[in-house]
C-alpha positions as CSV (number, residue, x, y, z in Angstrom):
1,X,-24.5,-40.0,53.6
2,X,-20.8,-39.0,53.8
3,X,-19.4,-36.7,50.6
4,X,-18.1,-36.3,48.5
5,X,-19.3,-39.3,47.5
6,X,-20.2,-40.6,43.4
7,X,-23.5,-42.1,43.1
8,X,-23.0,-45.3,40.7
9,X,-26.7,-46.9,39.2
10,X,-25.6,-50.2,38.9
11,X,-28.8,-50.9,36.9
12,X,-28.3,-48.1,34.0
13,X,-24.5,-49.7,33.9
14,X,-26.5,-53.1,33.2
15,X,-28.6,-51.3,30.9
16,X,-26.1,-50.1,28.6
17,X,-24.1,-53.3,28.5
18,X,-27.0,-55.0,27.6
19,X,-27.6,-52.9,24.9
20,X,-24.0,-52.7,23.4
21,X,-23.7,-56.3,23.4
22,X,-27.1,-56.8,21.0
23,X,-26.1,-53.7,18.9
24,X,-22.5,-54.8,18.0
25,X,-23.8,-58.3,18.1
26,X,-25.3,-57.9,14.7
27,X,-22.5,-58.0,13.2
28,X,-21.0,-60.6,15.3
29,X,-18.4,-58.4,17.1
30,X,-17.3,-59.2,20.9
31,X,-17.3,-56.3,23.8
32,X,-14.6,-56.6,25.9
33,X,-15.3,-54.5,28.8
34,X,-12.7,-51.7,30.1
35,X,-12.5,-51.3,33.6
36,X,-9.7,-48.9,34.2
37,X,-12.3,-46.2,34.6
38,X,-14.0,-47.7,37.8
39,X,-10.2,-48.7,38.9
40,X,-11.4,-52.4,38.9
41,X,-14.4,-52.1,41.6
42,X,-15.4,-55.8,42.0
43,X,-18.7,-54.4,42.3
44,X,-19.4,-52.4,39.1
45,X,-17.0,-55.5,37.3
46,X,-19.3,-57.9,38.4
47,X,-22.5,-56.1,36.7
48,X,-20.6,-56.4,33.4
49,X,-19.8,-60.0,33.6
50,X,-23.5,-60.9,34.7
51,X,-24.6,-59.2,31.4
52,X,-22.4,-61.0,29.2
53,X,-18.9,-59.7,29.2
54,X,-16.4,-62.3,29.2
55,X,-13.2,-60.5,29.3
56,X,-12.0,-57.5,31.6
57,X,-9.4,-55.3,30.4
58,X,-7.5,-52.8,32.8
59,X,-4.3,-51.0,31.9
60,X,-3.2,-51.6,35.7
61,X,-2.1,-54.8,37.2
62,X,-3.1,-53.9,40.6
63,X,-7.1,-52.8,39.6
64,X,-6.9,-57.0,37.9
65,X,-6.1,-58.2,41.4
66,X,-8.4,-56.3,43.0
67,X,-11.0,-58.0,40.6
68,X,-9.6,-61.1,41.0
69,X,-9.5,-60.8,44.8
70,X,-13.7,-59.6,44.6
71,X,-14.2,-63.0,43.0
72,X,-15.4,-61.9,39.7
73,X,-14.8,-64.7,37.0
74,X,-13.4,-63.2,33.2
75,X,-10.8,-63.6,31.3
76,X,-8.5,-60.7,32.3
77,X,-6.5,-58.4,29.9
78,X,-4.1,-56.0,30.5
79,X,-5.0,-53.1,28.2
80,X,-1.4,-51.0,28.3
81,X,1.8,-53.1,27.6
82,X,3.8,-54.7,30.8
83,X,6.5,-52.8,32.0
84,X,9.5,-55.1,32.0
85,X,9.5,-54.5,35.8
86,X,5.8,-56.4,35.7
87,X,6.2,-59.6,33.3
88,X,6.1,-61.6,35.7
89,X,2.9,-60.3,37.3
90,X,1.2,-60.6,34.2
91,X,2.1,-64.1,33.3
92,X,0.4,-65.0,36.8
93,X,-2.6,-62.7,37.0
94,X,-3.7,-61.9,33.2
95,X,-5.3,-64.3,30.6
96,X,-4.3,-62.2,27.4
97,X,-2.0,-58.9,27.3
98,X,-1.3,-56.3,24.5
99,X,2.1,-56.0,23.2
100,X,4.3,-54.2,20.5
101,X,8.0,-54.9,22.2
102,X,10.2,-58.4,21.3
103,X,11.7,-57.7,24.8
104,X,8.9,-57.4,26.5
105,X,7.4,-60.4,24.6
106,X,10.1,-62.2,25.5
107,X,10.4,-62.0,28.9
108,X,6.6,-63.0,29.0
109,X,7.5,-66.2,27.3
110,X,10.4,-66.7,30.2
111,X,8.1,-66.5,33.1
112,X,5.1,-68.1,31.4
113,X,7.9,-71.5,30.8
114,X,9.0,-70.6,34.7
115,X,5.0,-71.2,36.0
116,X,3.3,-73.6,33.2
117,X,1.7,-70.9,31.7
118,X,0.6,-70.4,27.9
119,X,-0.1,-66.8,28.2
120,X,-1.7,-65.4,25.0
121,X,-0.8,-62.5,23.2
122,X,-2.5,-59.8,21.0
123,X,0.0,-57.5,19.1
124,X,-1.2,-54.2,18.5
125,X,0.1,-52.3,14.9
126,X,0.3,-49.0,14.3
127,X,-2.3,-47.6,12.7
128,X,-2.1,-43.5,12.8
129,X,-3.2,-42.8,16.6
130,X,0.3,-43.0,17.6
131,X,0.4,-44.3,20.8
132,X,1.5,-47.9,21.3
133,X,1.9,-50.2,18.1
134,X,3.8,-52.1,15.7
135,X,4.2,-50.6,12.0
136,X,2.6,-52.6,9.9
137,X,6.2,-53.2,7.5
138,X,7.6,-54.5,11.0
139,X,4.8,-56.8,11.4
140,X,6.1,-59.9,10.1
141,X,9.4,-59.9,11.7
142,X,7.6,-59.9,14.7
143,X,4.9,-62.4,14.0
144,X,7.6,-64.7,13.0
145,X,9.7,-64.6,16.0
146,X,6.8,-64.3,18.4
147,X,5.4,-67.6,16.7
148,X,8.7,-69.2,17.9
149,X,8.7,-67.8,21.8
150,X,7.5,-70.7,24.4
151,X,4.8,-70.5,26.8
152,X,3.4,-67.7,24.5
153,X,-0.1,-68.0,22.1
154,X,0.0,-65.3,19.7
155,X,-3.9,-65.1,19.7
156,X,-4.9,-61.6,17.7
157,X,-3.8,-58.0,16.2
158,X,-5.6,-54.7,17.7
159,X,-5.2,-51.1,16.9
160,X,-5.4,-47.9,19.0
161,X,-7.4,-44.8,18.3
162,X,-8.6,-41.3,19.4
163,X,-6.3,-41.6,22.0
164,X,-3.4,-39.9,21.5
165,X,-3.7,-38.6,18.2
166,X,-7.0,-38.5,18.2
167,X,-7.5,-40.3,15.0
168,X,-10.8,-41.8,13.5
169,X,-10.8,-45.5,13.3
170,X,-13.1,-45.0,9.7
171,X,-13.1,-47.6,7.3
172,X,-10.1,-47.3,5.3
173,X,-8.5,-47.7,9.1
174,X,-10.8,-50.7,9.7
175,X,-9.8,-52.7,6.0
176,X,-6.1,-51.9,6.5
177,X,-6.1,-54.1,9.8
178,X,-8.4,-56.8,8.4
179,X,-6.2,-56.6,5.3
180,X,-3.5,-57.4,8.0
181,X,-4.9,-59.9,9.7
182,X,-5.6,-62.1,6.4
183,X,-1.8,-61.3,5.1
184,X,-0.7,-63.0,8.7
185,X,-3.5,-66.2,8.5
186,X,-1.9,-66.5,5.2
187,X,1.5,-65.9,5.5
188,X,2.2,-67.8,8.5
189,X,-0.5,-70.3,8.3
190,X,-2.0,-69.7,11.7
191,X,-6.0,-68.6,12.6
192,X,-6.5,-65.5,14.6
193,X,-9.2,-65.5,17.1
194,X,-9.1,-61.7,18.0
195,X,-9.0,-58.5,15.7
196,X,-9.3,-55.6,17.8
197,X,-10.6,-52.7,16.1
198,X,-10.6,-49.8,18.6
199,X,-12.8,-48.6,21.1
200,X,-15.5,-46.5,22.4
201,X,-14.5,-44.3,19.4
202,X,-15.4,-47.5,16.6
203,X,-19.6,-46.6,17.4
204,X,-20.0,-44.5,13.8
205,X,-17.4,-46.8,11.8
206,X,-19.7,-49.7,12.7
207,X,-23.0,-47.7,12.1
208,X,-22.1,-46.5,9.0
209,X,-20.4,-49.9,7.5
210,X,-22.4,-52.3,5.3
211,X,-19.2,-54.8,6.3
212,X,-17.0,-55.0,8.7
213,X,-14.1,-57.4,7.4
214,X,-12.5,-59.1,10.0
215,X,-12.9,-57.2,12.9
216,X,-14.7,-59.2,15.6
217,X,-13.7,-57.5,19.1
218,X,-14.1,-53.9,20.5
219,X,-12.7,-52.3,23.8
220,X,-15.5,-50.8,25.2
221,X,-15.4,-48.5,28.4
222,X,-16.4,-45.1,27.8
223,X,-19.9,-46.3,25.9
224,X,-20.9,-48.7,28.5
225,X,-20.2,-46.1,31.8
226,X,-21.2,-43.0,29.7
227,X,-23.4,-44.0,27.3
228,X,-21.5,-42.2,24.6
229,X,-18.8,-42.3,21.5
230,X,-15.6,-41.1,21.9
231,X,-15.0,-39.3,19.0
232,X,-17.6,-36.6,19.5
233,X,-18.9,-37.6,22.7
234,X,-22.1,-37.9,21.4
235,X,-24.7,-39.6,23.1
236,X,-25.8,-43.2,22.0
237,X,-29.4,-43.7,21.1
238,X,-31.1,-46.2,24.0
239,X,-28.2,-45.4,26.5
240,X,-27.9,-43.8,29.7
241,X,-25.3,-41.0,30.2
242,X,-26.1,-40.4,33.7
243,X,-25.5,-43.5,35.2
244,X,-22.4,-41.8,37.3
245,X,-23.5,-38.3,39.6
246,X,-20.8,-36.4,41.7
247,X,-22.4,-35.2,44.8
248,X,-20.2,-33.1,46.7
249,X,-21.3,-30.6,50.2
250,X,-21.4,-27.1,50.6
251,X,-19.3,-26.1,53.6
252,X,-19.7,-22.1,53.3
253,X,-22.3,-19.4,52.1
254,X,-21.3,-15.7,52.3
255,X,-21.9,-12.5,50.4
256,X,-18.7,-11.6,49.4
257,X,-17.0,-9.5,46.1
258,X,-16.4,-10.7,43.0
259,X,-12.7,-9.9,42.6
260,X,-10.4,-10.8,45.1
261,X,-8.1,-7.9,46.3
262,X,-4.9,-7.3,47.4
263,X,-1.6,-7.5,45.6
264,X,-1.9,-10.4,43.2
265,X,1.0,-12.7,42.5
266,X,0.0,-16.8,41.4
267,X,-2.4,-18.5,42.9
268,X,-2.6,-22.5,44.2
269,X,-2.7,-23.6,40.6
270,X,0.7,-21.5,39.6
271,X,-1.9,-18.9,37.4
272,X,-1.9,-14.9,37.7
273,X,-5.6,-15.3,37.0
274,X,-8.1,-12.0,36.0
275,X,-11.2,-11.1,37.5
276,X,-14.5,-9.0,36.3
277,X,-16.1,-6.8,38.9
278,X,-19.6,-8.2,39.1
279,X,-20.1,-6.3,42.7
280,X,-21.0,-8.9,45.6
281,X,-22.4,-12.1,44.9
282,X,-23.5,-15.1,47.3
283,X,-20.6,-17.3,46.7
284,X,-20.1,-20.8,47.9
285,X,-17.1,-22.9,48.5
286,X,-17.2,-27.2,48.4
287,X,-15.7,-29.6,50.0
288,X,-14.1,-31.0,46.8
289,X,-11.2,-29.6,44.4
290,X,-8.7,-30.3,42.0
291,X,-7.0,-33.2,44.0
292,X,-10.4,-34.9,43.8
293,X,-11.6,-34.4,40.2
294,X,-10.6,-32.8,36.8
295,X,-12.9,-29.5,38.0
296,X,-13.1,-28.3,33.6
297,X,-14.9,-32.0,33.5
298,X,-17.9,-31.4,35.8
299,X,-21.2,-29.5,34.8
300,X,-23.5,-29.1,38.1
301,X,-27.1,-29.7,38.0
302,X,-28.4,-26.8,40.2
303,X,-28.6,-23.3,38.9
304,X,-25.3,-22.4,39.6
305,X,-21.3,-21.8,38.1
306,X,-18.4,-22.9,39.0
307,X,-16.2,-19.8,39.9
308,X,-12.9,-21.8,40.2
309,X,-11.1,-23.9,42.3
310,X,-8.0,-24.9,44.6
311,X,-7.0,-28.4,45.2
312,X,-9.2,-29.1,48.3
313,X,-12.1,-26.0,47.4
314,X,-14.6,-25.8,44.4
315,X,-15.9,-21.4,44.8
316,X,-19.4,-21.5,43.4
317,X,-21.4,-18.3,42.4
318,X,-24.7,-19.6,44.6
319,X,-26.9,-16.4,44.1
320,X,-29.3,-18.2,42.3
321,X,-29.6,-21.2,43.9
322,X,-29.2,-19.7,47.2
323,X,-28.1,-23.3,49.0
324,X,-27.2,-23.3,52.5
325,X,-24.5,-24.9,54.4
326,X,-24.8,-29.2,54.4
327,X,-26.5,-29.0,51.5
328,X,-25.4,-30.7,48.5
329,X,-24.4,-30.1,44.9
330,X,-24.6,-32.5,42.0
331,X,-22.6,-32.7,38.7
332,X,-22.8,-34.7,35.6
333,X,-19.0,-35.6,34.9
334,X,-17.4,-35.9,31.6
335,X,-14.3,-39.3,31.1
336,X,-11.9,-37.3,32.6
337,X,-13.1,-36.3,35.6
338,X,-15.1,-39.5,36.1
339,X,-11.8,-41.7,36.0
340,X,-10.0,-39.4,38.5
341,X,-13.2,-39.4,40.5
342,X,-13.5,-43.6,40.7
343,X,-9.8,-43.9,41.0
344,X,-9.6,-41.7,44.6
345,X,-9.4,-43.2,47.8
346,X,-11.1,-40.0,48.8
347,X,-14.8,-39.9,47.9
348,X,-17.1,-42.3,49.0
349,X,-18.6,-44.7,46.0
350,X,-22.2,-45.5,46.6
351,X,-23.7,-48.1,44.4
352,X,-27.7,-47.5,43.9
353,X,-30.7,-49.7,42.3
């Protein structure tokens, strides 16, 4: 089979869905599934709505058509705030969208009245993470004038974390947003059908917490594809973490120094890089490099380092596993190099099982 190519096991996706909807289920919180990793493949969306995902969230408006287009039937999100440039797009092709901007908001409310739409709304406060949000002093304002826009449902609050900041969504997080929530239901006299704790990062909050206050939804991507938290990126017990494997083809095997020599000035990546003197080695190049995949994010499976890389080469030190020419490497990927990976037009995605 043509590489480089990323073997996906649909069934170990399935899996871990299955077994993150029962374990936040317990405490009667929603997954909403986050498919901006596999850049909306109708495919690998599908597997998540067969196992009980109901809504999709991408952070591009072109991955939602895509799904749209595949045929699979959700509720569709868009997980990053419109651009003014797509309001209109998002009115027409999203259910729900997050937001923190009155002009944004209200250019949503103009289209939505344009097509007949009642587009709904969660607006995301600021929390710590600093990335996209509300603070929570300017949360009423908003609320208030938000409740007033036509065509728009103000359905929910949600909060960012380990993002940006890398903050830990822990409890006191977690109570300040319920806390929140109840002050708007109060204030404005209105129910709220969404609270939006987090994401992948929310697994040892929710272990750890006797209750969980009003939070009912998490935005899940990295646990269900990786089978792990994203705060320590520590595997989940009953999971699969290797439900993604980068296969990529060695297309040269020579004995050859160590160091390079010659005059050194910067190389491909713009580095005046250092080299030990190891004598010769068997080194091998691959037909995959930094234009293809974050190269710090992939850890092979054969006996064998990674010696560096240009944008179209991965150099391997192949003395030990002493692989020939057409044969193949395979590499466990970390987020990072897995969402550059499913997001290029250039390596093949074969869906197994």
């Amino acid at each position: 089979m043509r590489t480089p190519r990323i073997d996906i096991d649909i069934r170990k996706i399935a899996h871990n869905t299955q077994q993150l909807k029962k374990f936040y289920g317990t405490k009667k919180i929603e997954i909403t599934g986050v498919t901006k990793l596999i850049g909306g493949n109708p495919k690998i969306a599908t597997v998540l709505v067969d196992n009980g995902i109901q809504i999709l969230a991408d952070s591009r408006i072109e991955n939602i058509k895509r799904m749209i287009k595949g045929g699979v039937q959700a509720q569709y999100l868009l997980l990053r705030t419109p651009s003014l440039s797509q309001v209109e797009e998002v009115v027409i092709y999203t259910d729900i969208s997050l937001n923190s901007e009155l002009k944004i908001l209200k250019e949503l409310s103009k289209y939505a009245v344009i097509h007949h739409i009642i587009h709904k709304v969660v607006l995301m406060v600021e929390l710590g993470d600093l990335r996209e949000g509300i603070m929570p002093l300017e949360i009423d304002n908003t609320v208030k004038e938000v409740l007033e826009l036509k065509g728009i449902n103000f359905i929910g609050i949600g909060s960012n974390f380990a993002c940006y900041g890398g903050i830990s969504p822990d409890i006191n997080k977690m109570n300040e947003l319920s806390s929140i929530a109840i002050h708007l239901e109060n204030k404005f006299k209105i129910s709220l059908t969404i609270i939006s704790g987090g994401n992948s990062a929310n697994y040892n909050w929710f272990q750890s917490s006797k209750s969980i206050g009003r939070i009912n939804n998490l935005r899940l991507g990295e646990s269900i594809f990786l089978g792990r938290e994203a705060l320590c990126r520590k595997a989940i017990p009953n999971l699969f973490t290797d439900a993604f494997t980068l296969v990529a083809e060695i297309i040269e095997t020579k004995i050859k120094p160590s160091k390079p020599y010659g005059e050194v000035h910067q190389n491909a990546n713009g580095k005046i890089k250092k080299f030990k003197d190891k004598g010769e080695m068997n080194r091998g190049i691959l037909a995959i490099g930094r234009q293809d995949v974050a190269v710090s994010g992939i850890m092979p499976k054969q006996n064998l380092s990674i010696l560096g890389a240009s944008s179209d080469h991965i150099v391997i030190d192949n003395t030990k596993s002493n692989l020939k020419v057409g044969d193949t490497v395979e590499f466990s990927l970390k987020y990072k190099a897995l969402l550059r990976v499913l997001n290029s037009s250039d390596i093949t995605k074969n869906l197994i099982n």
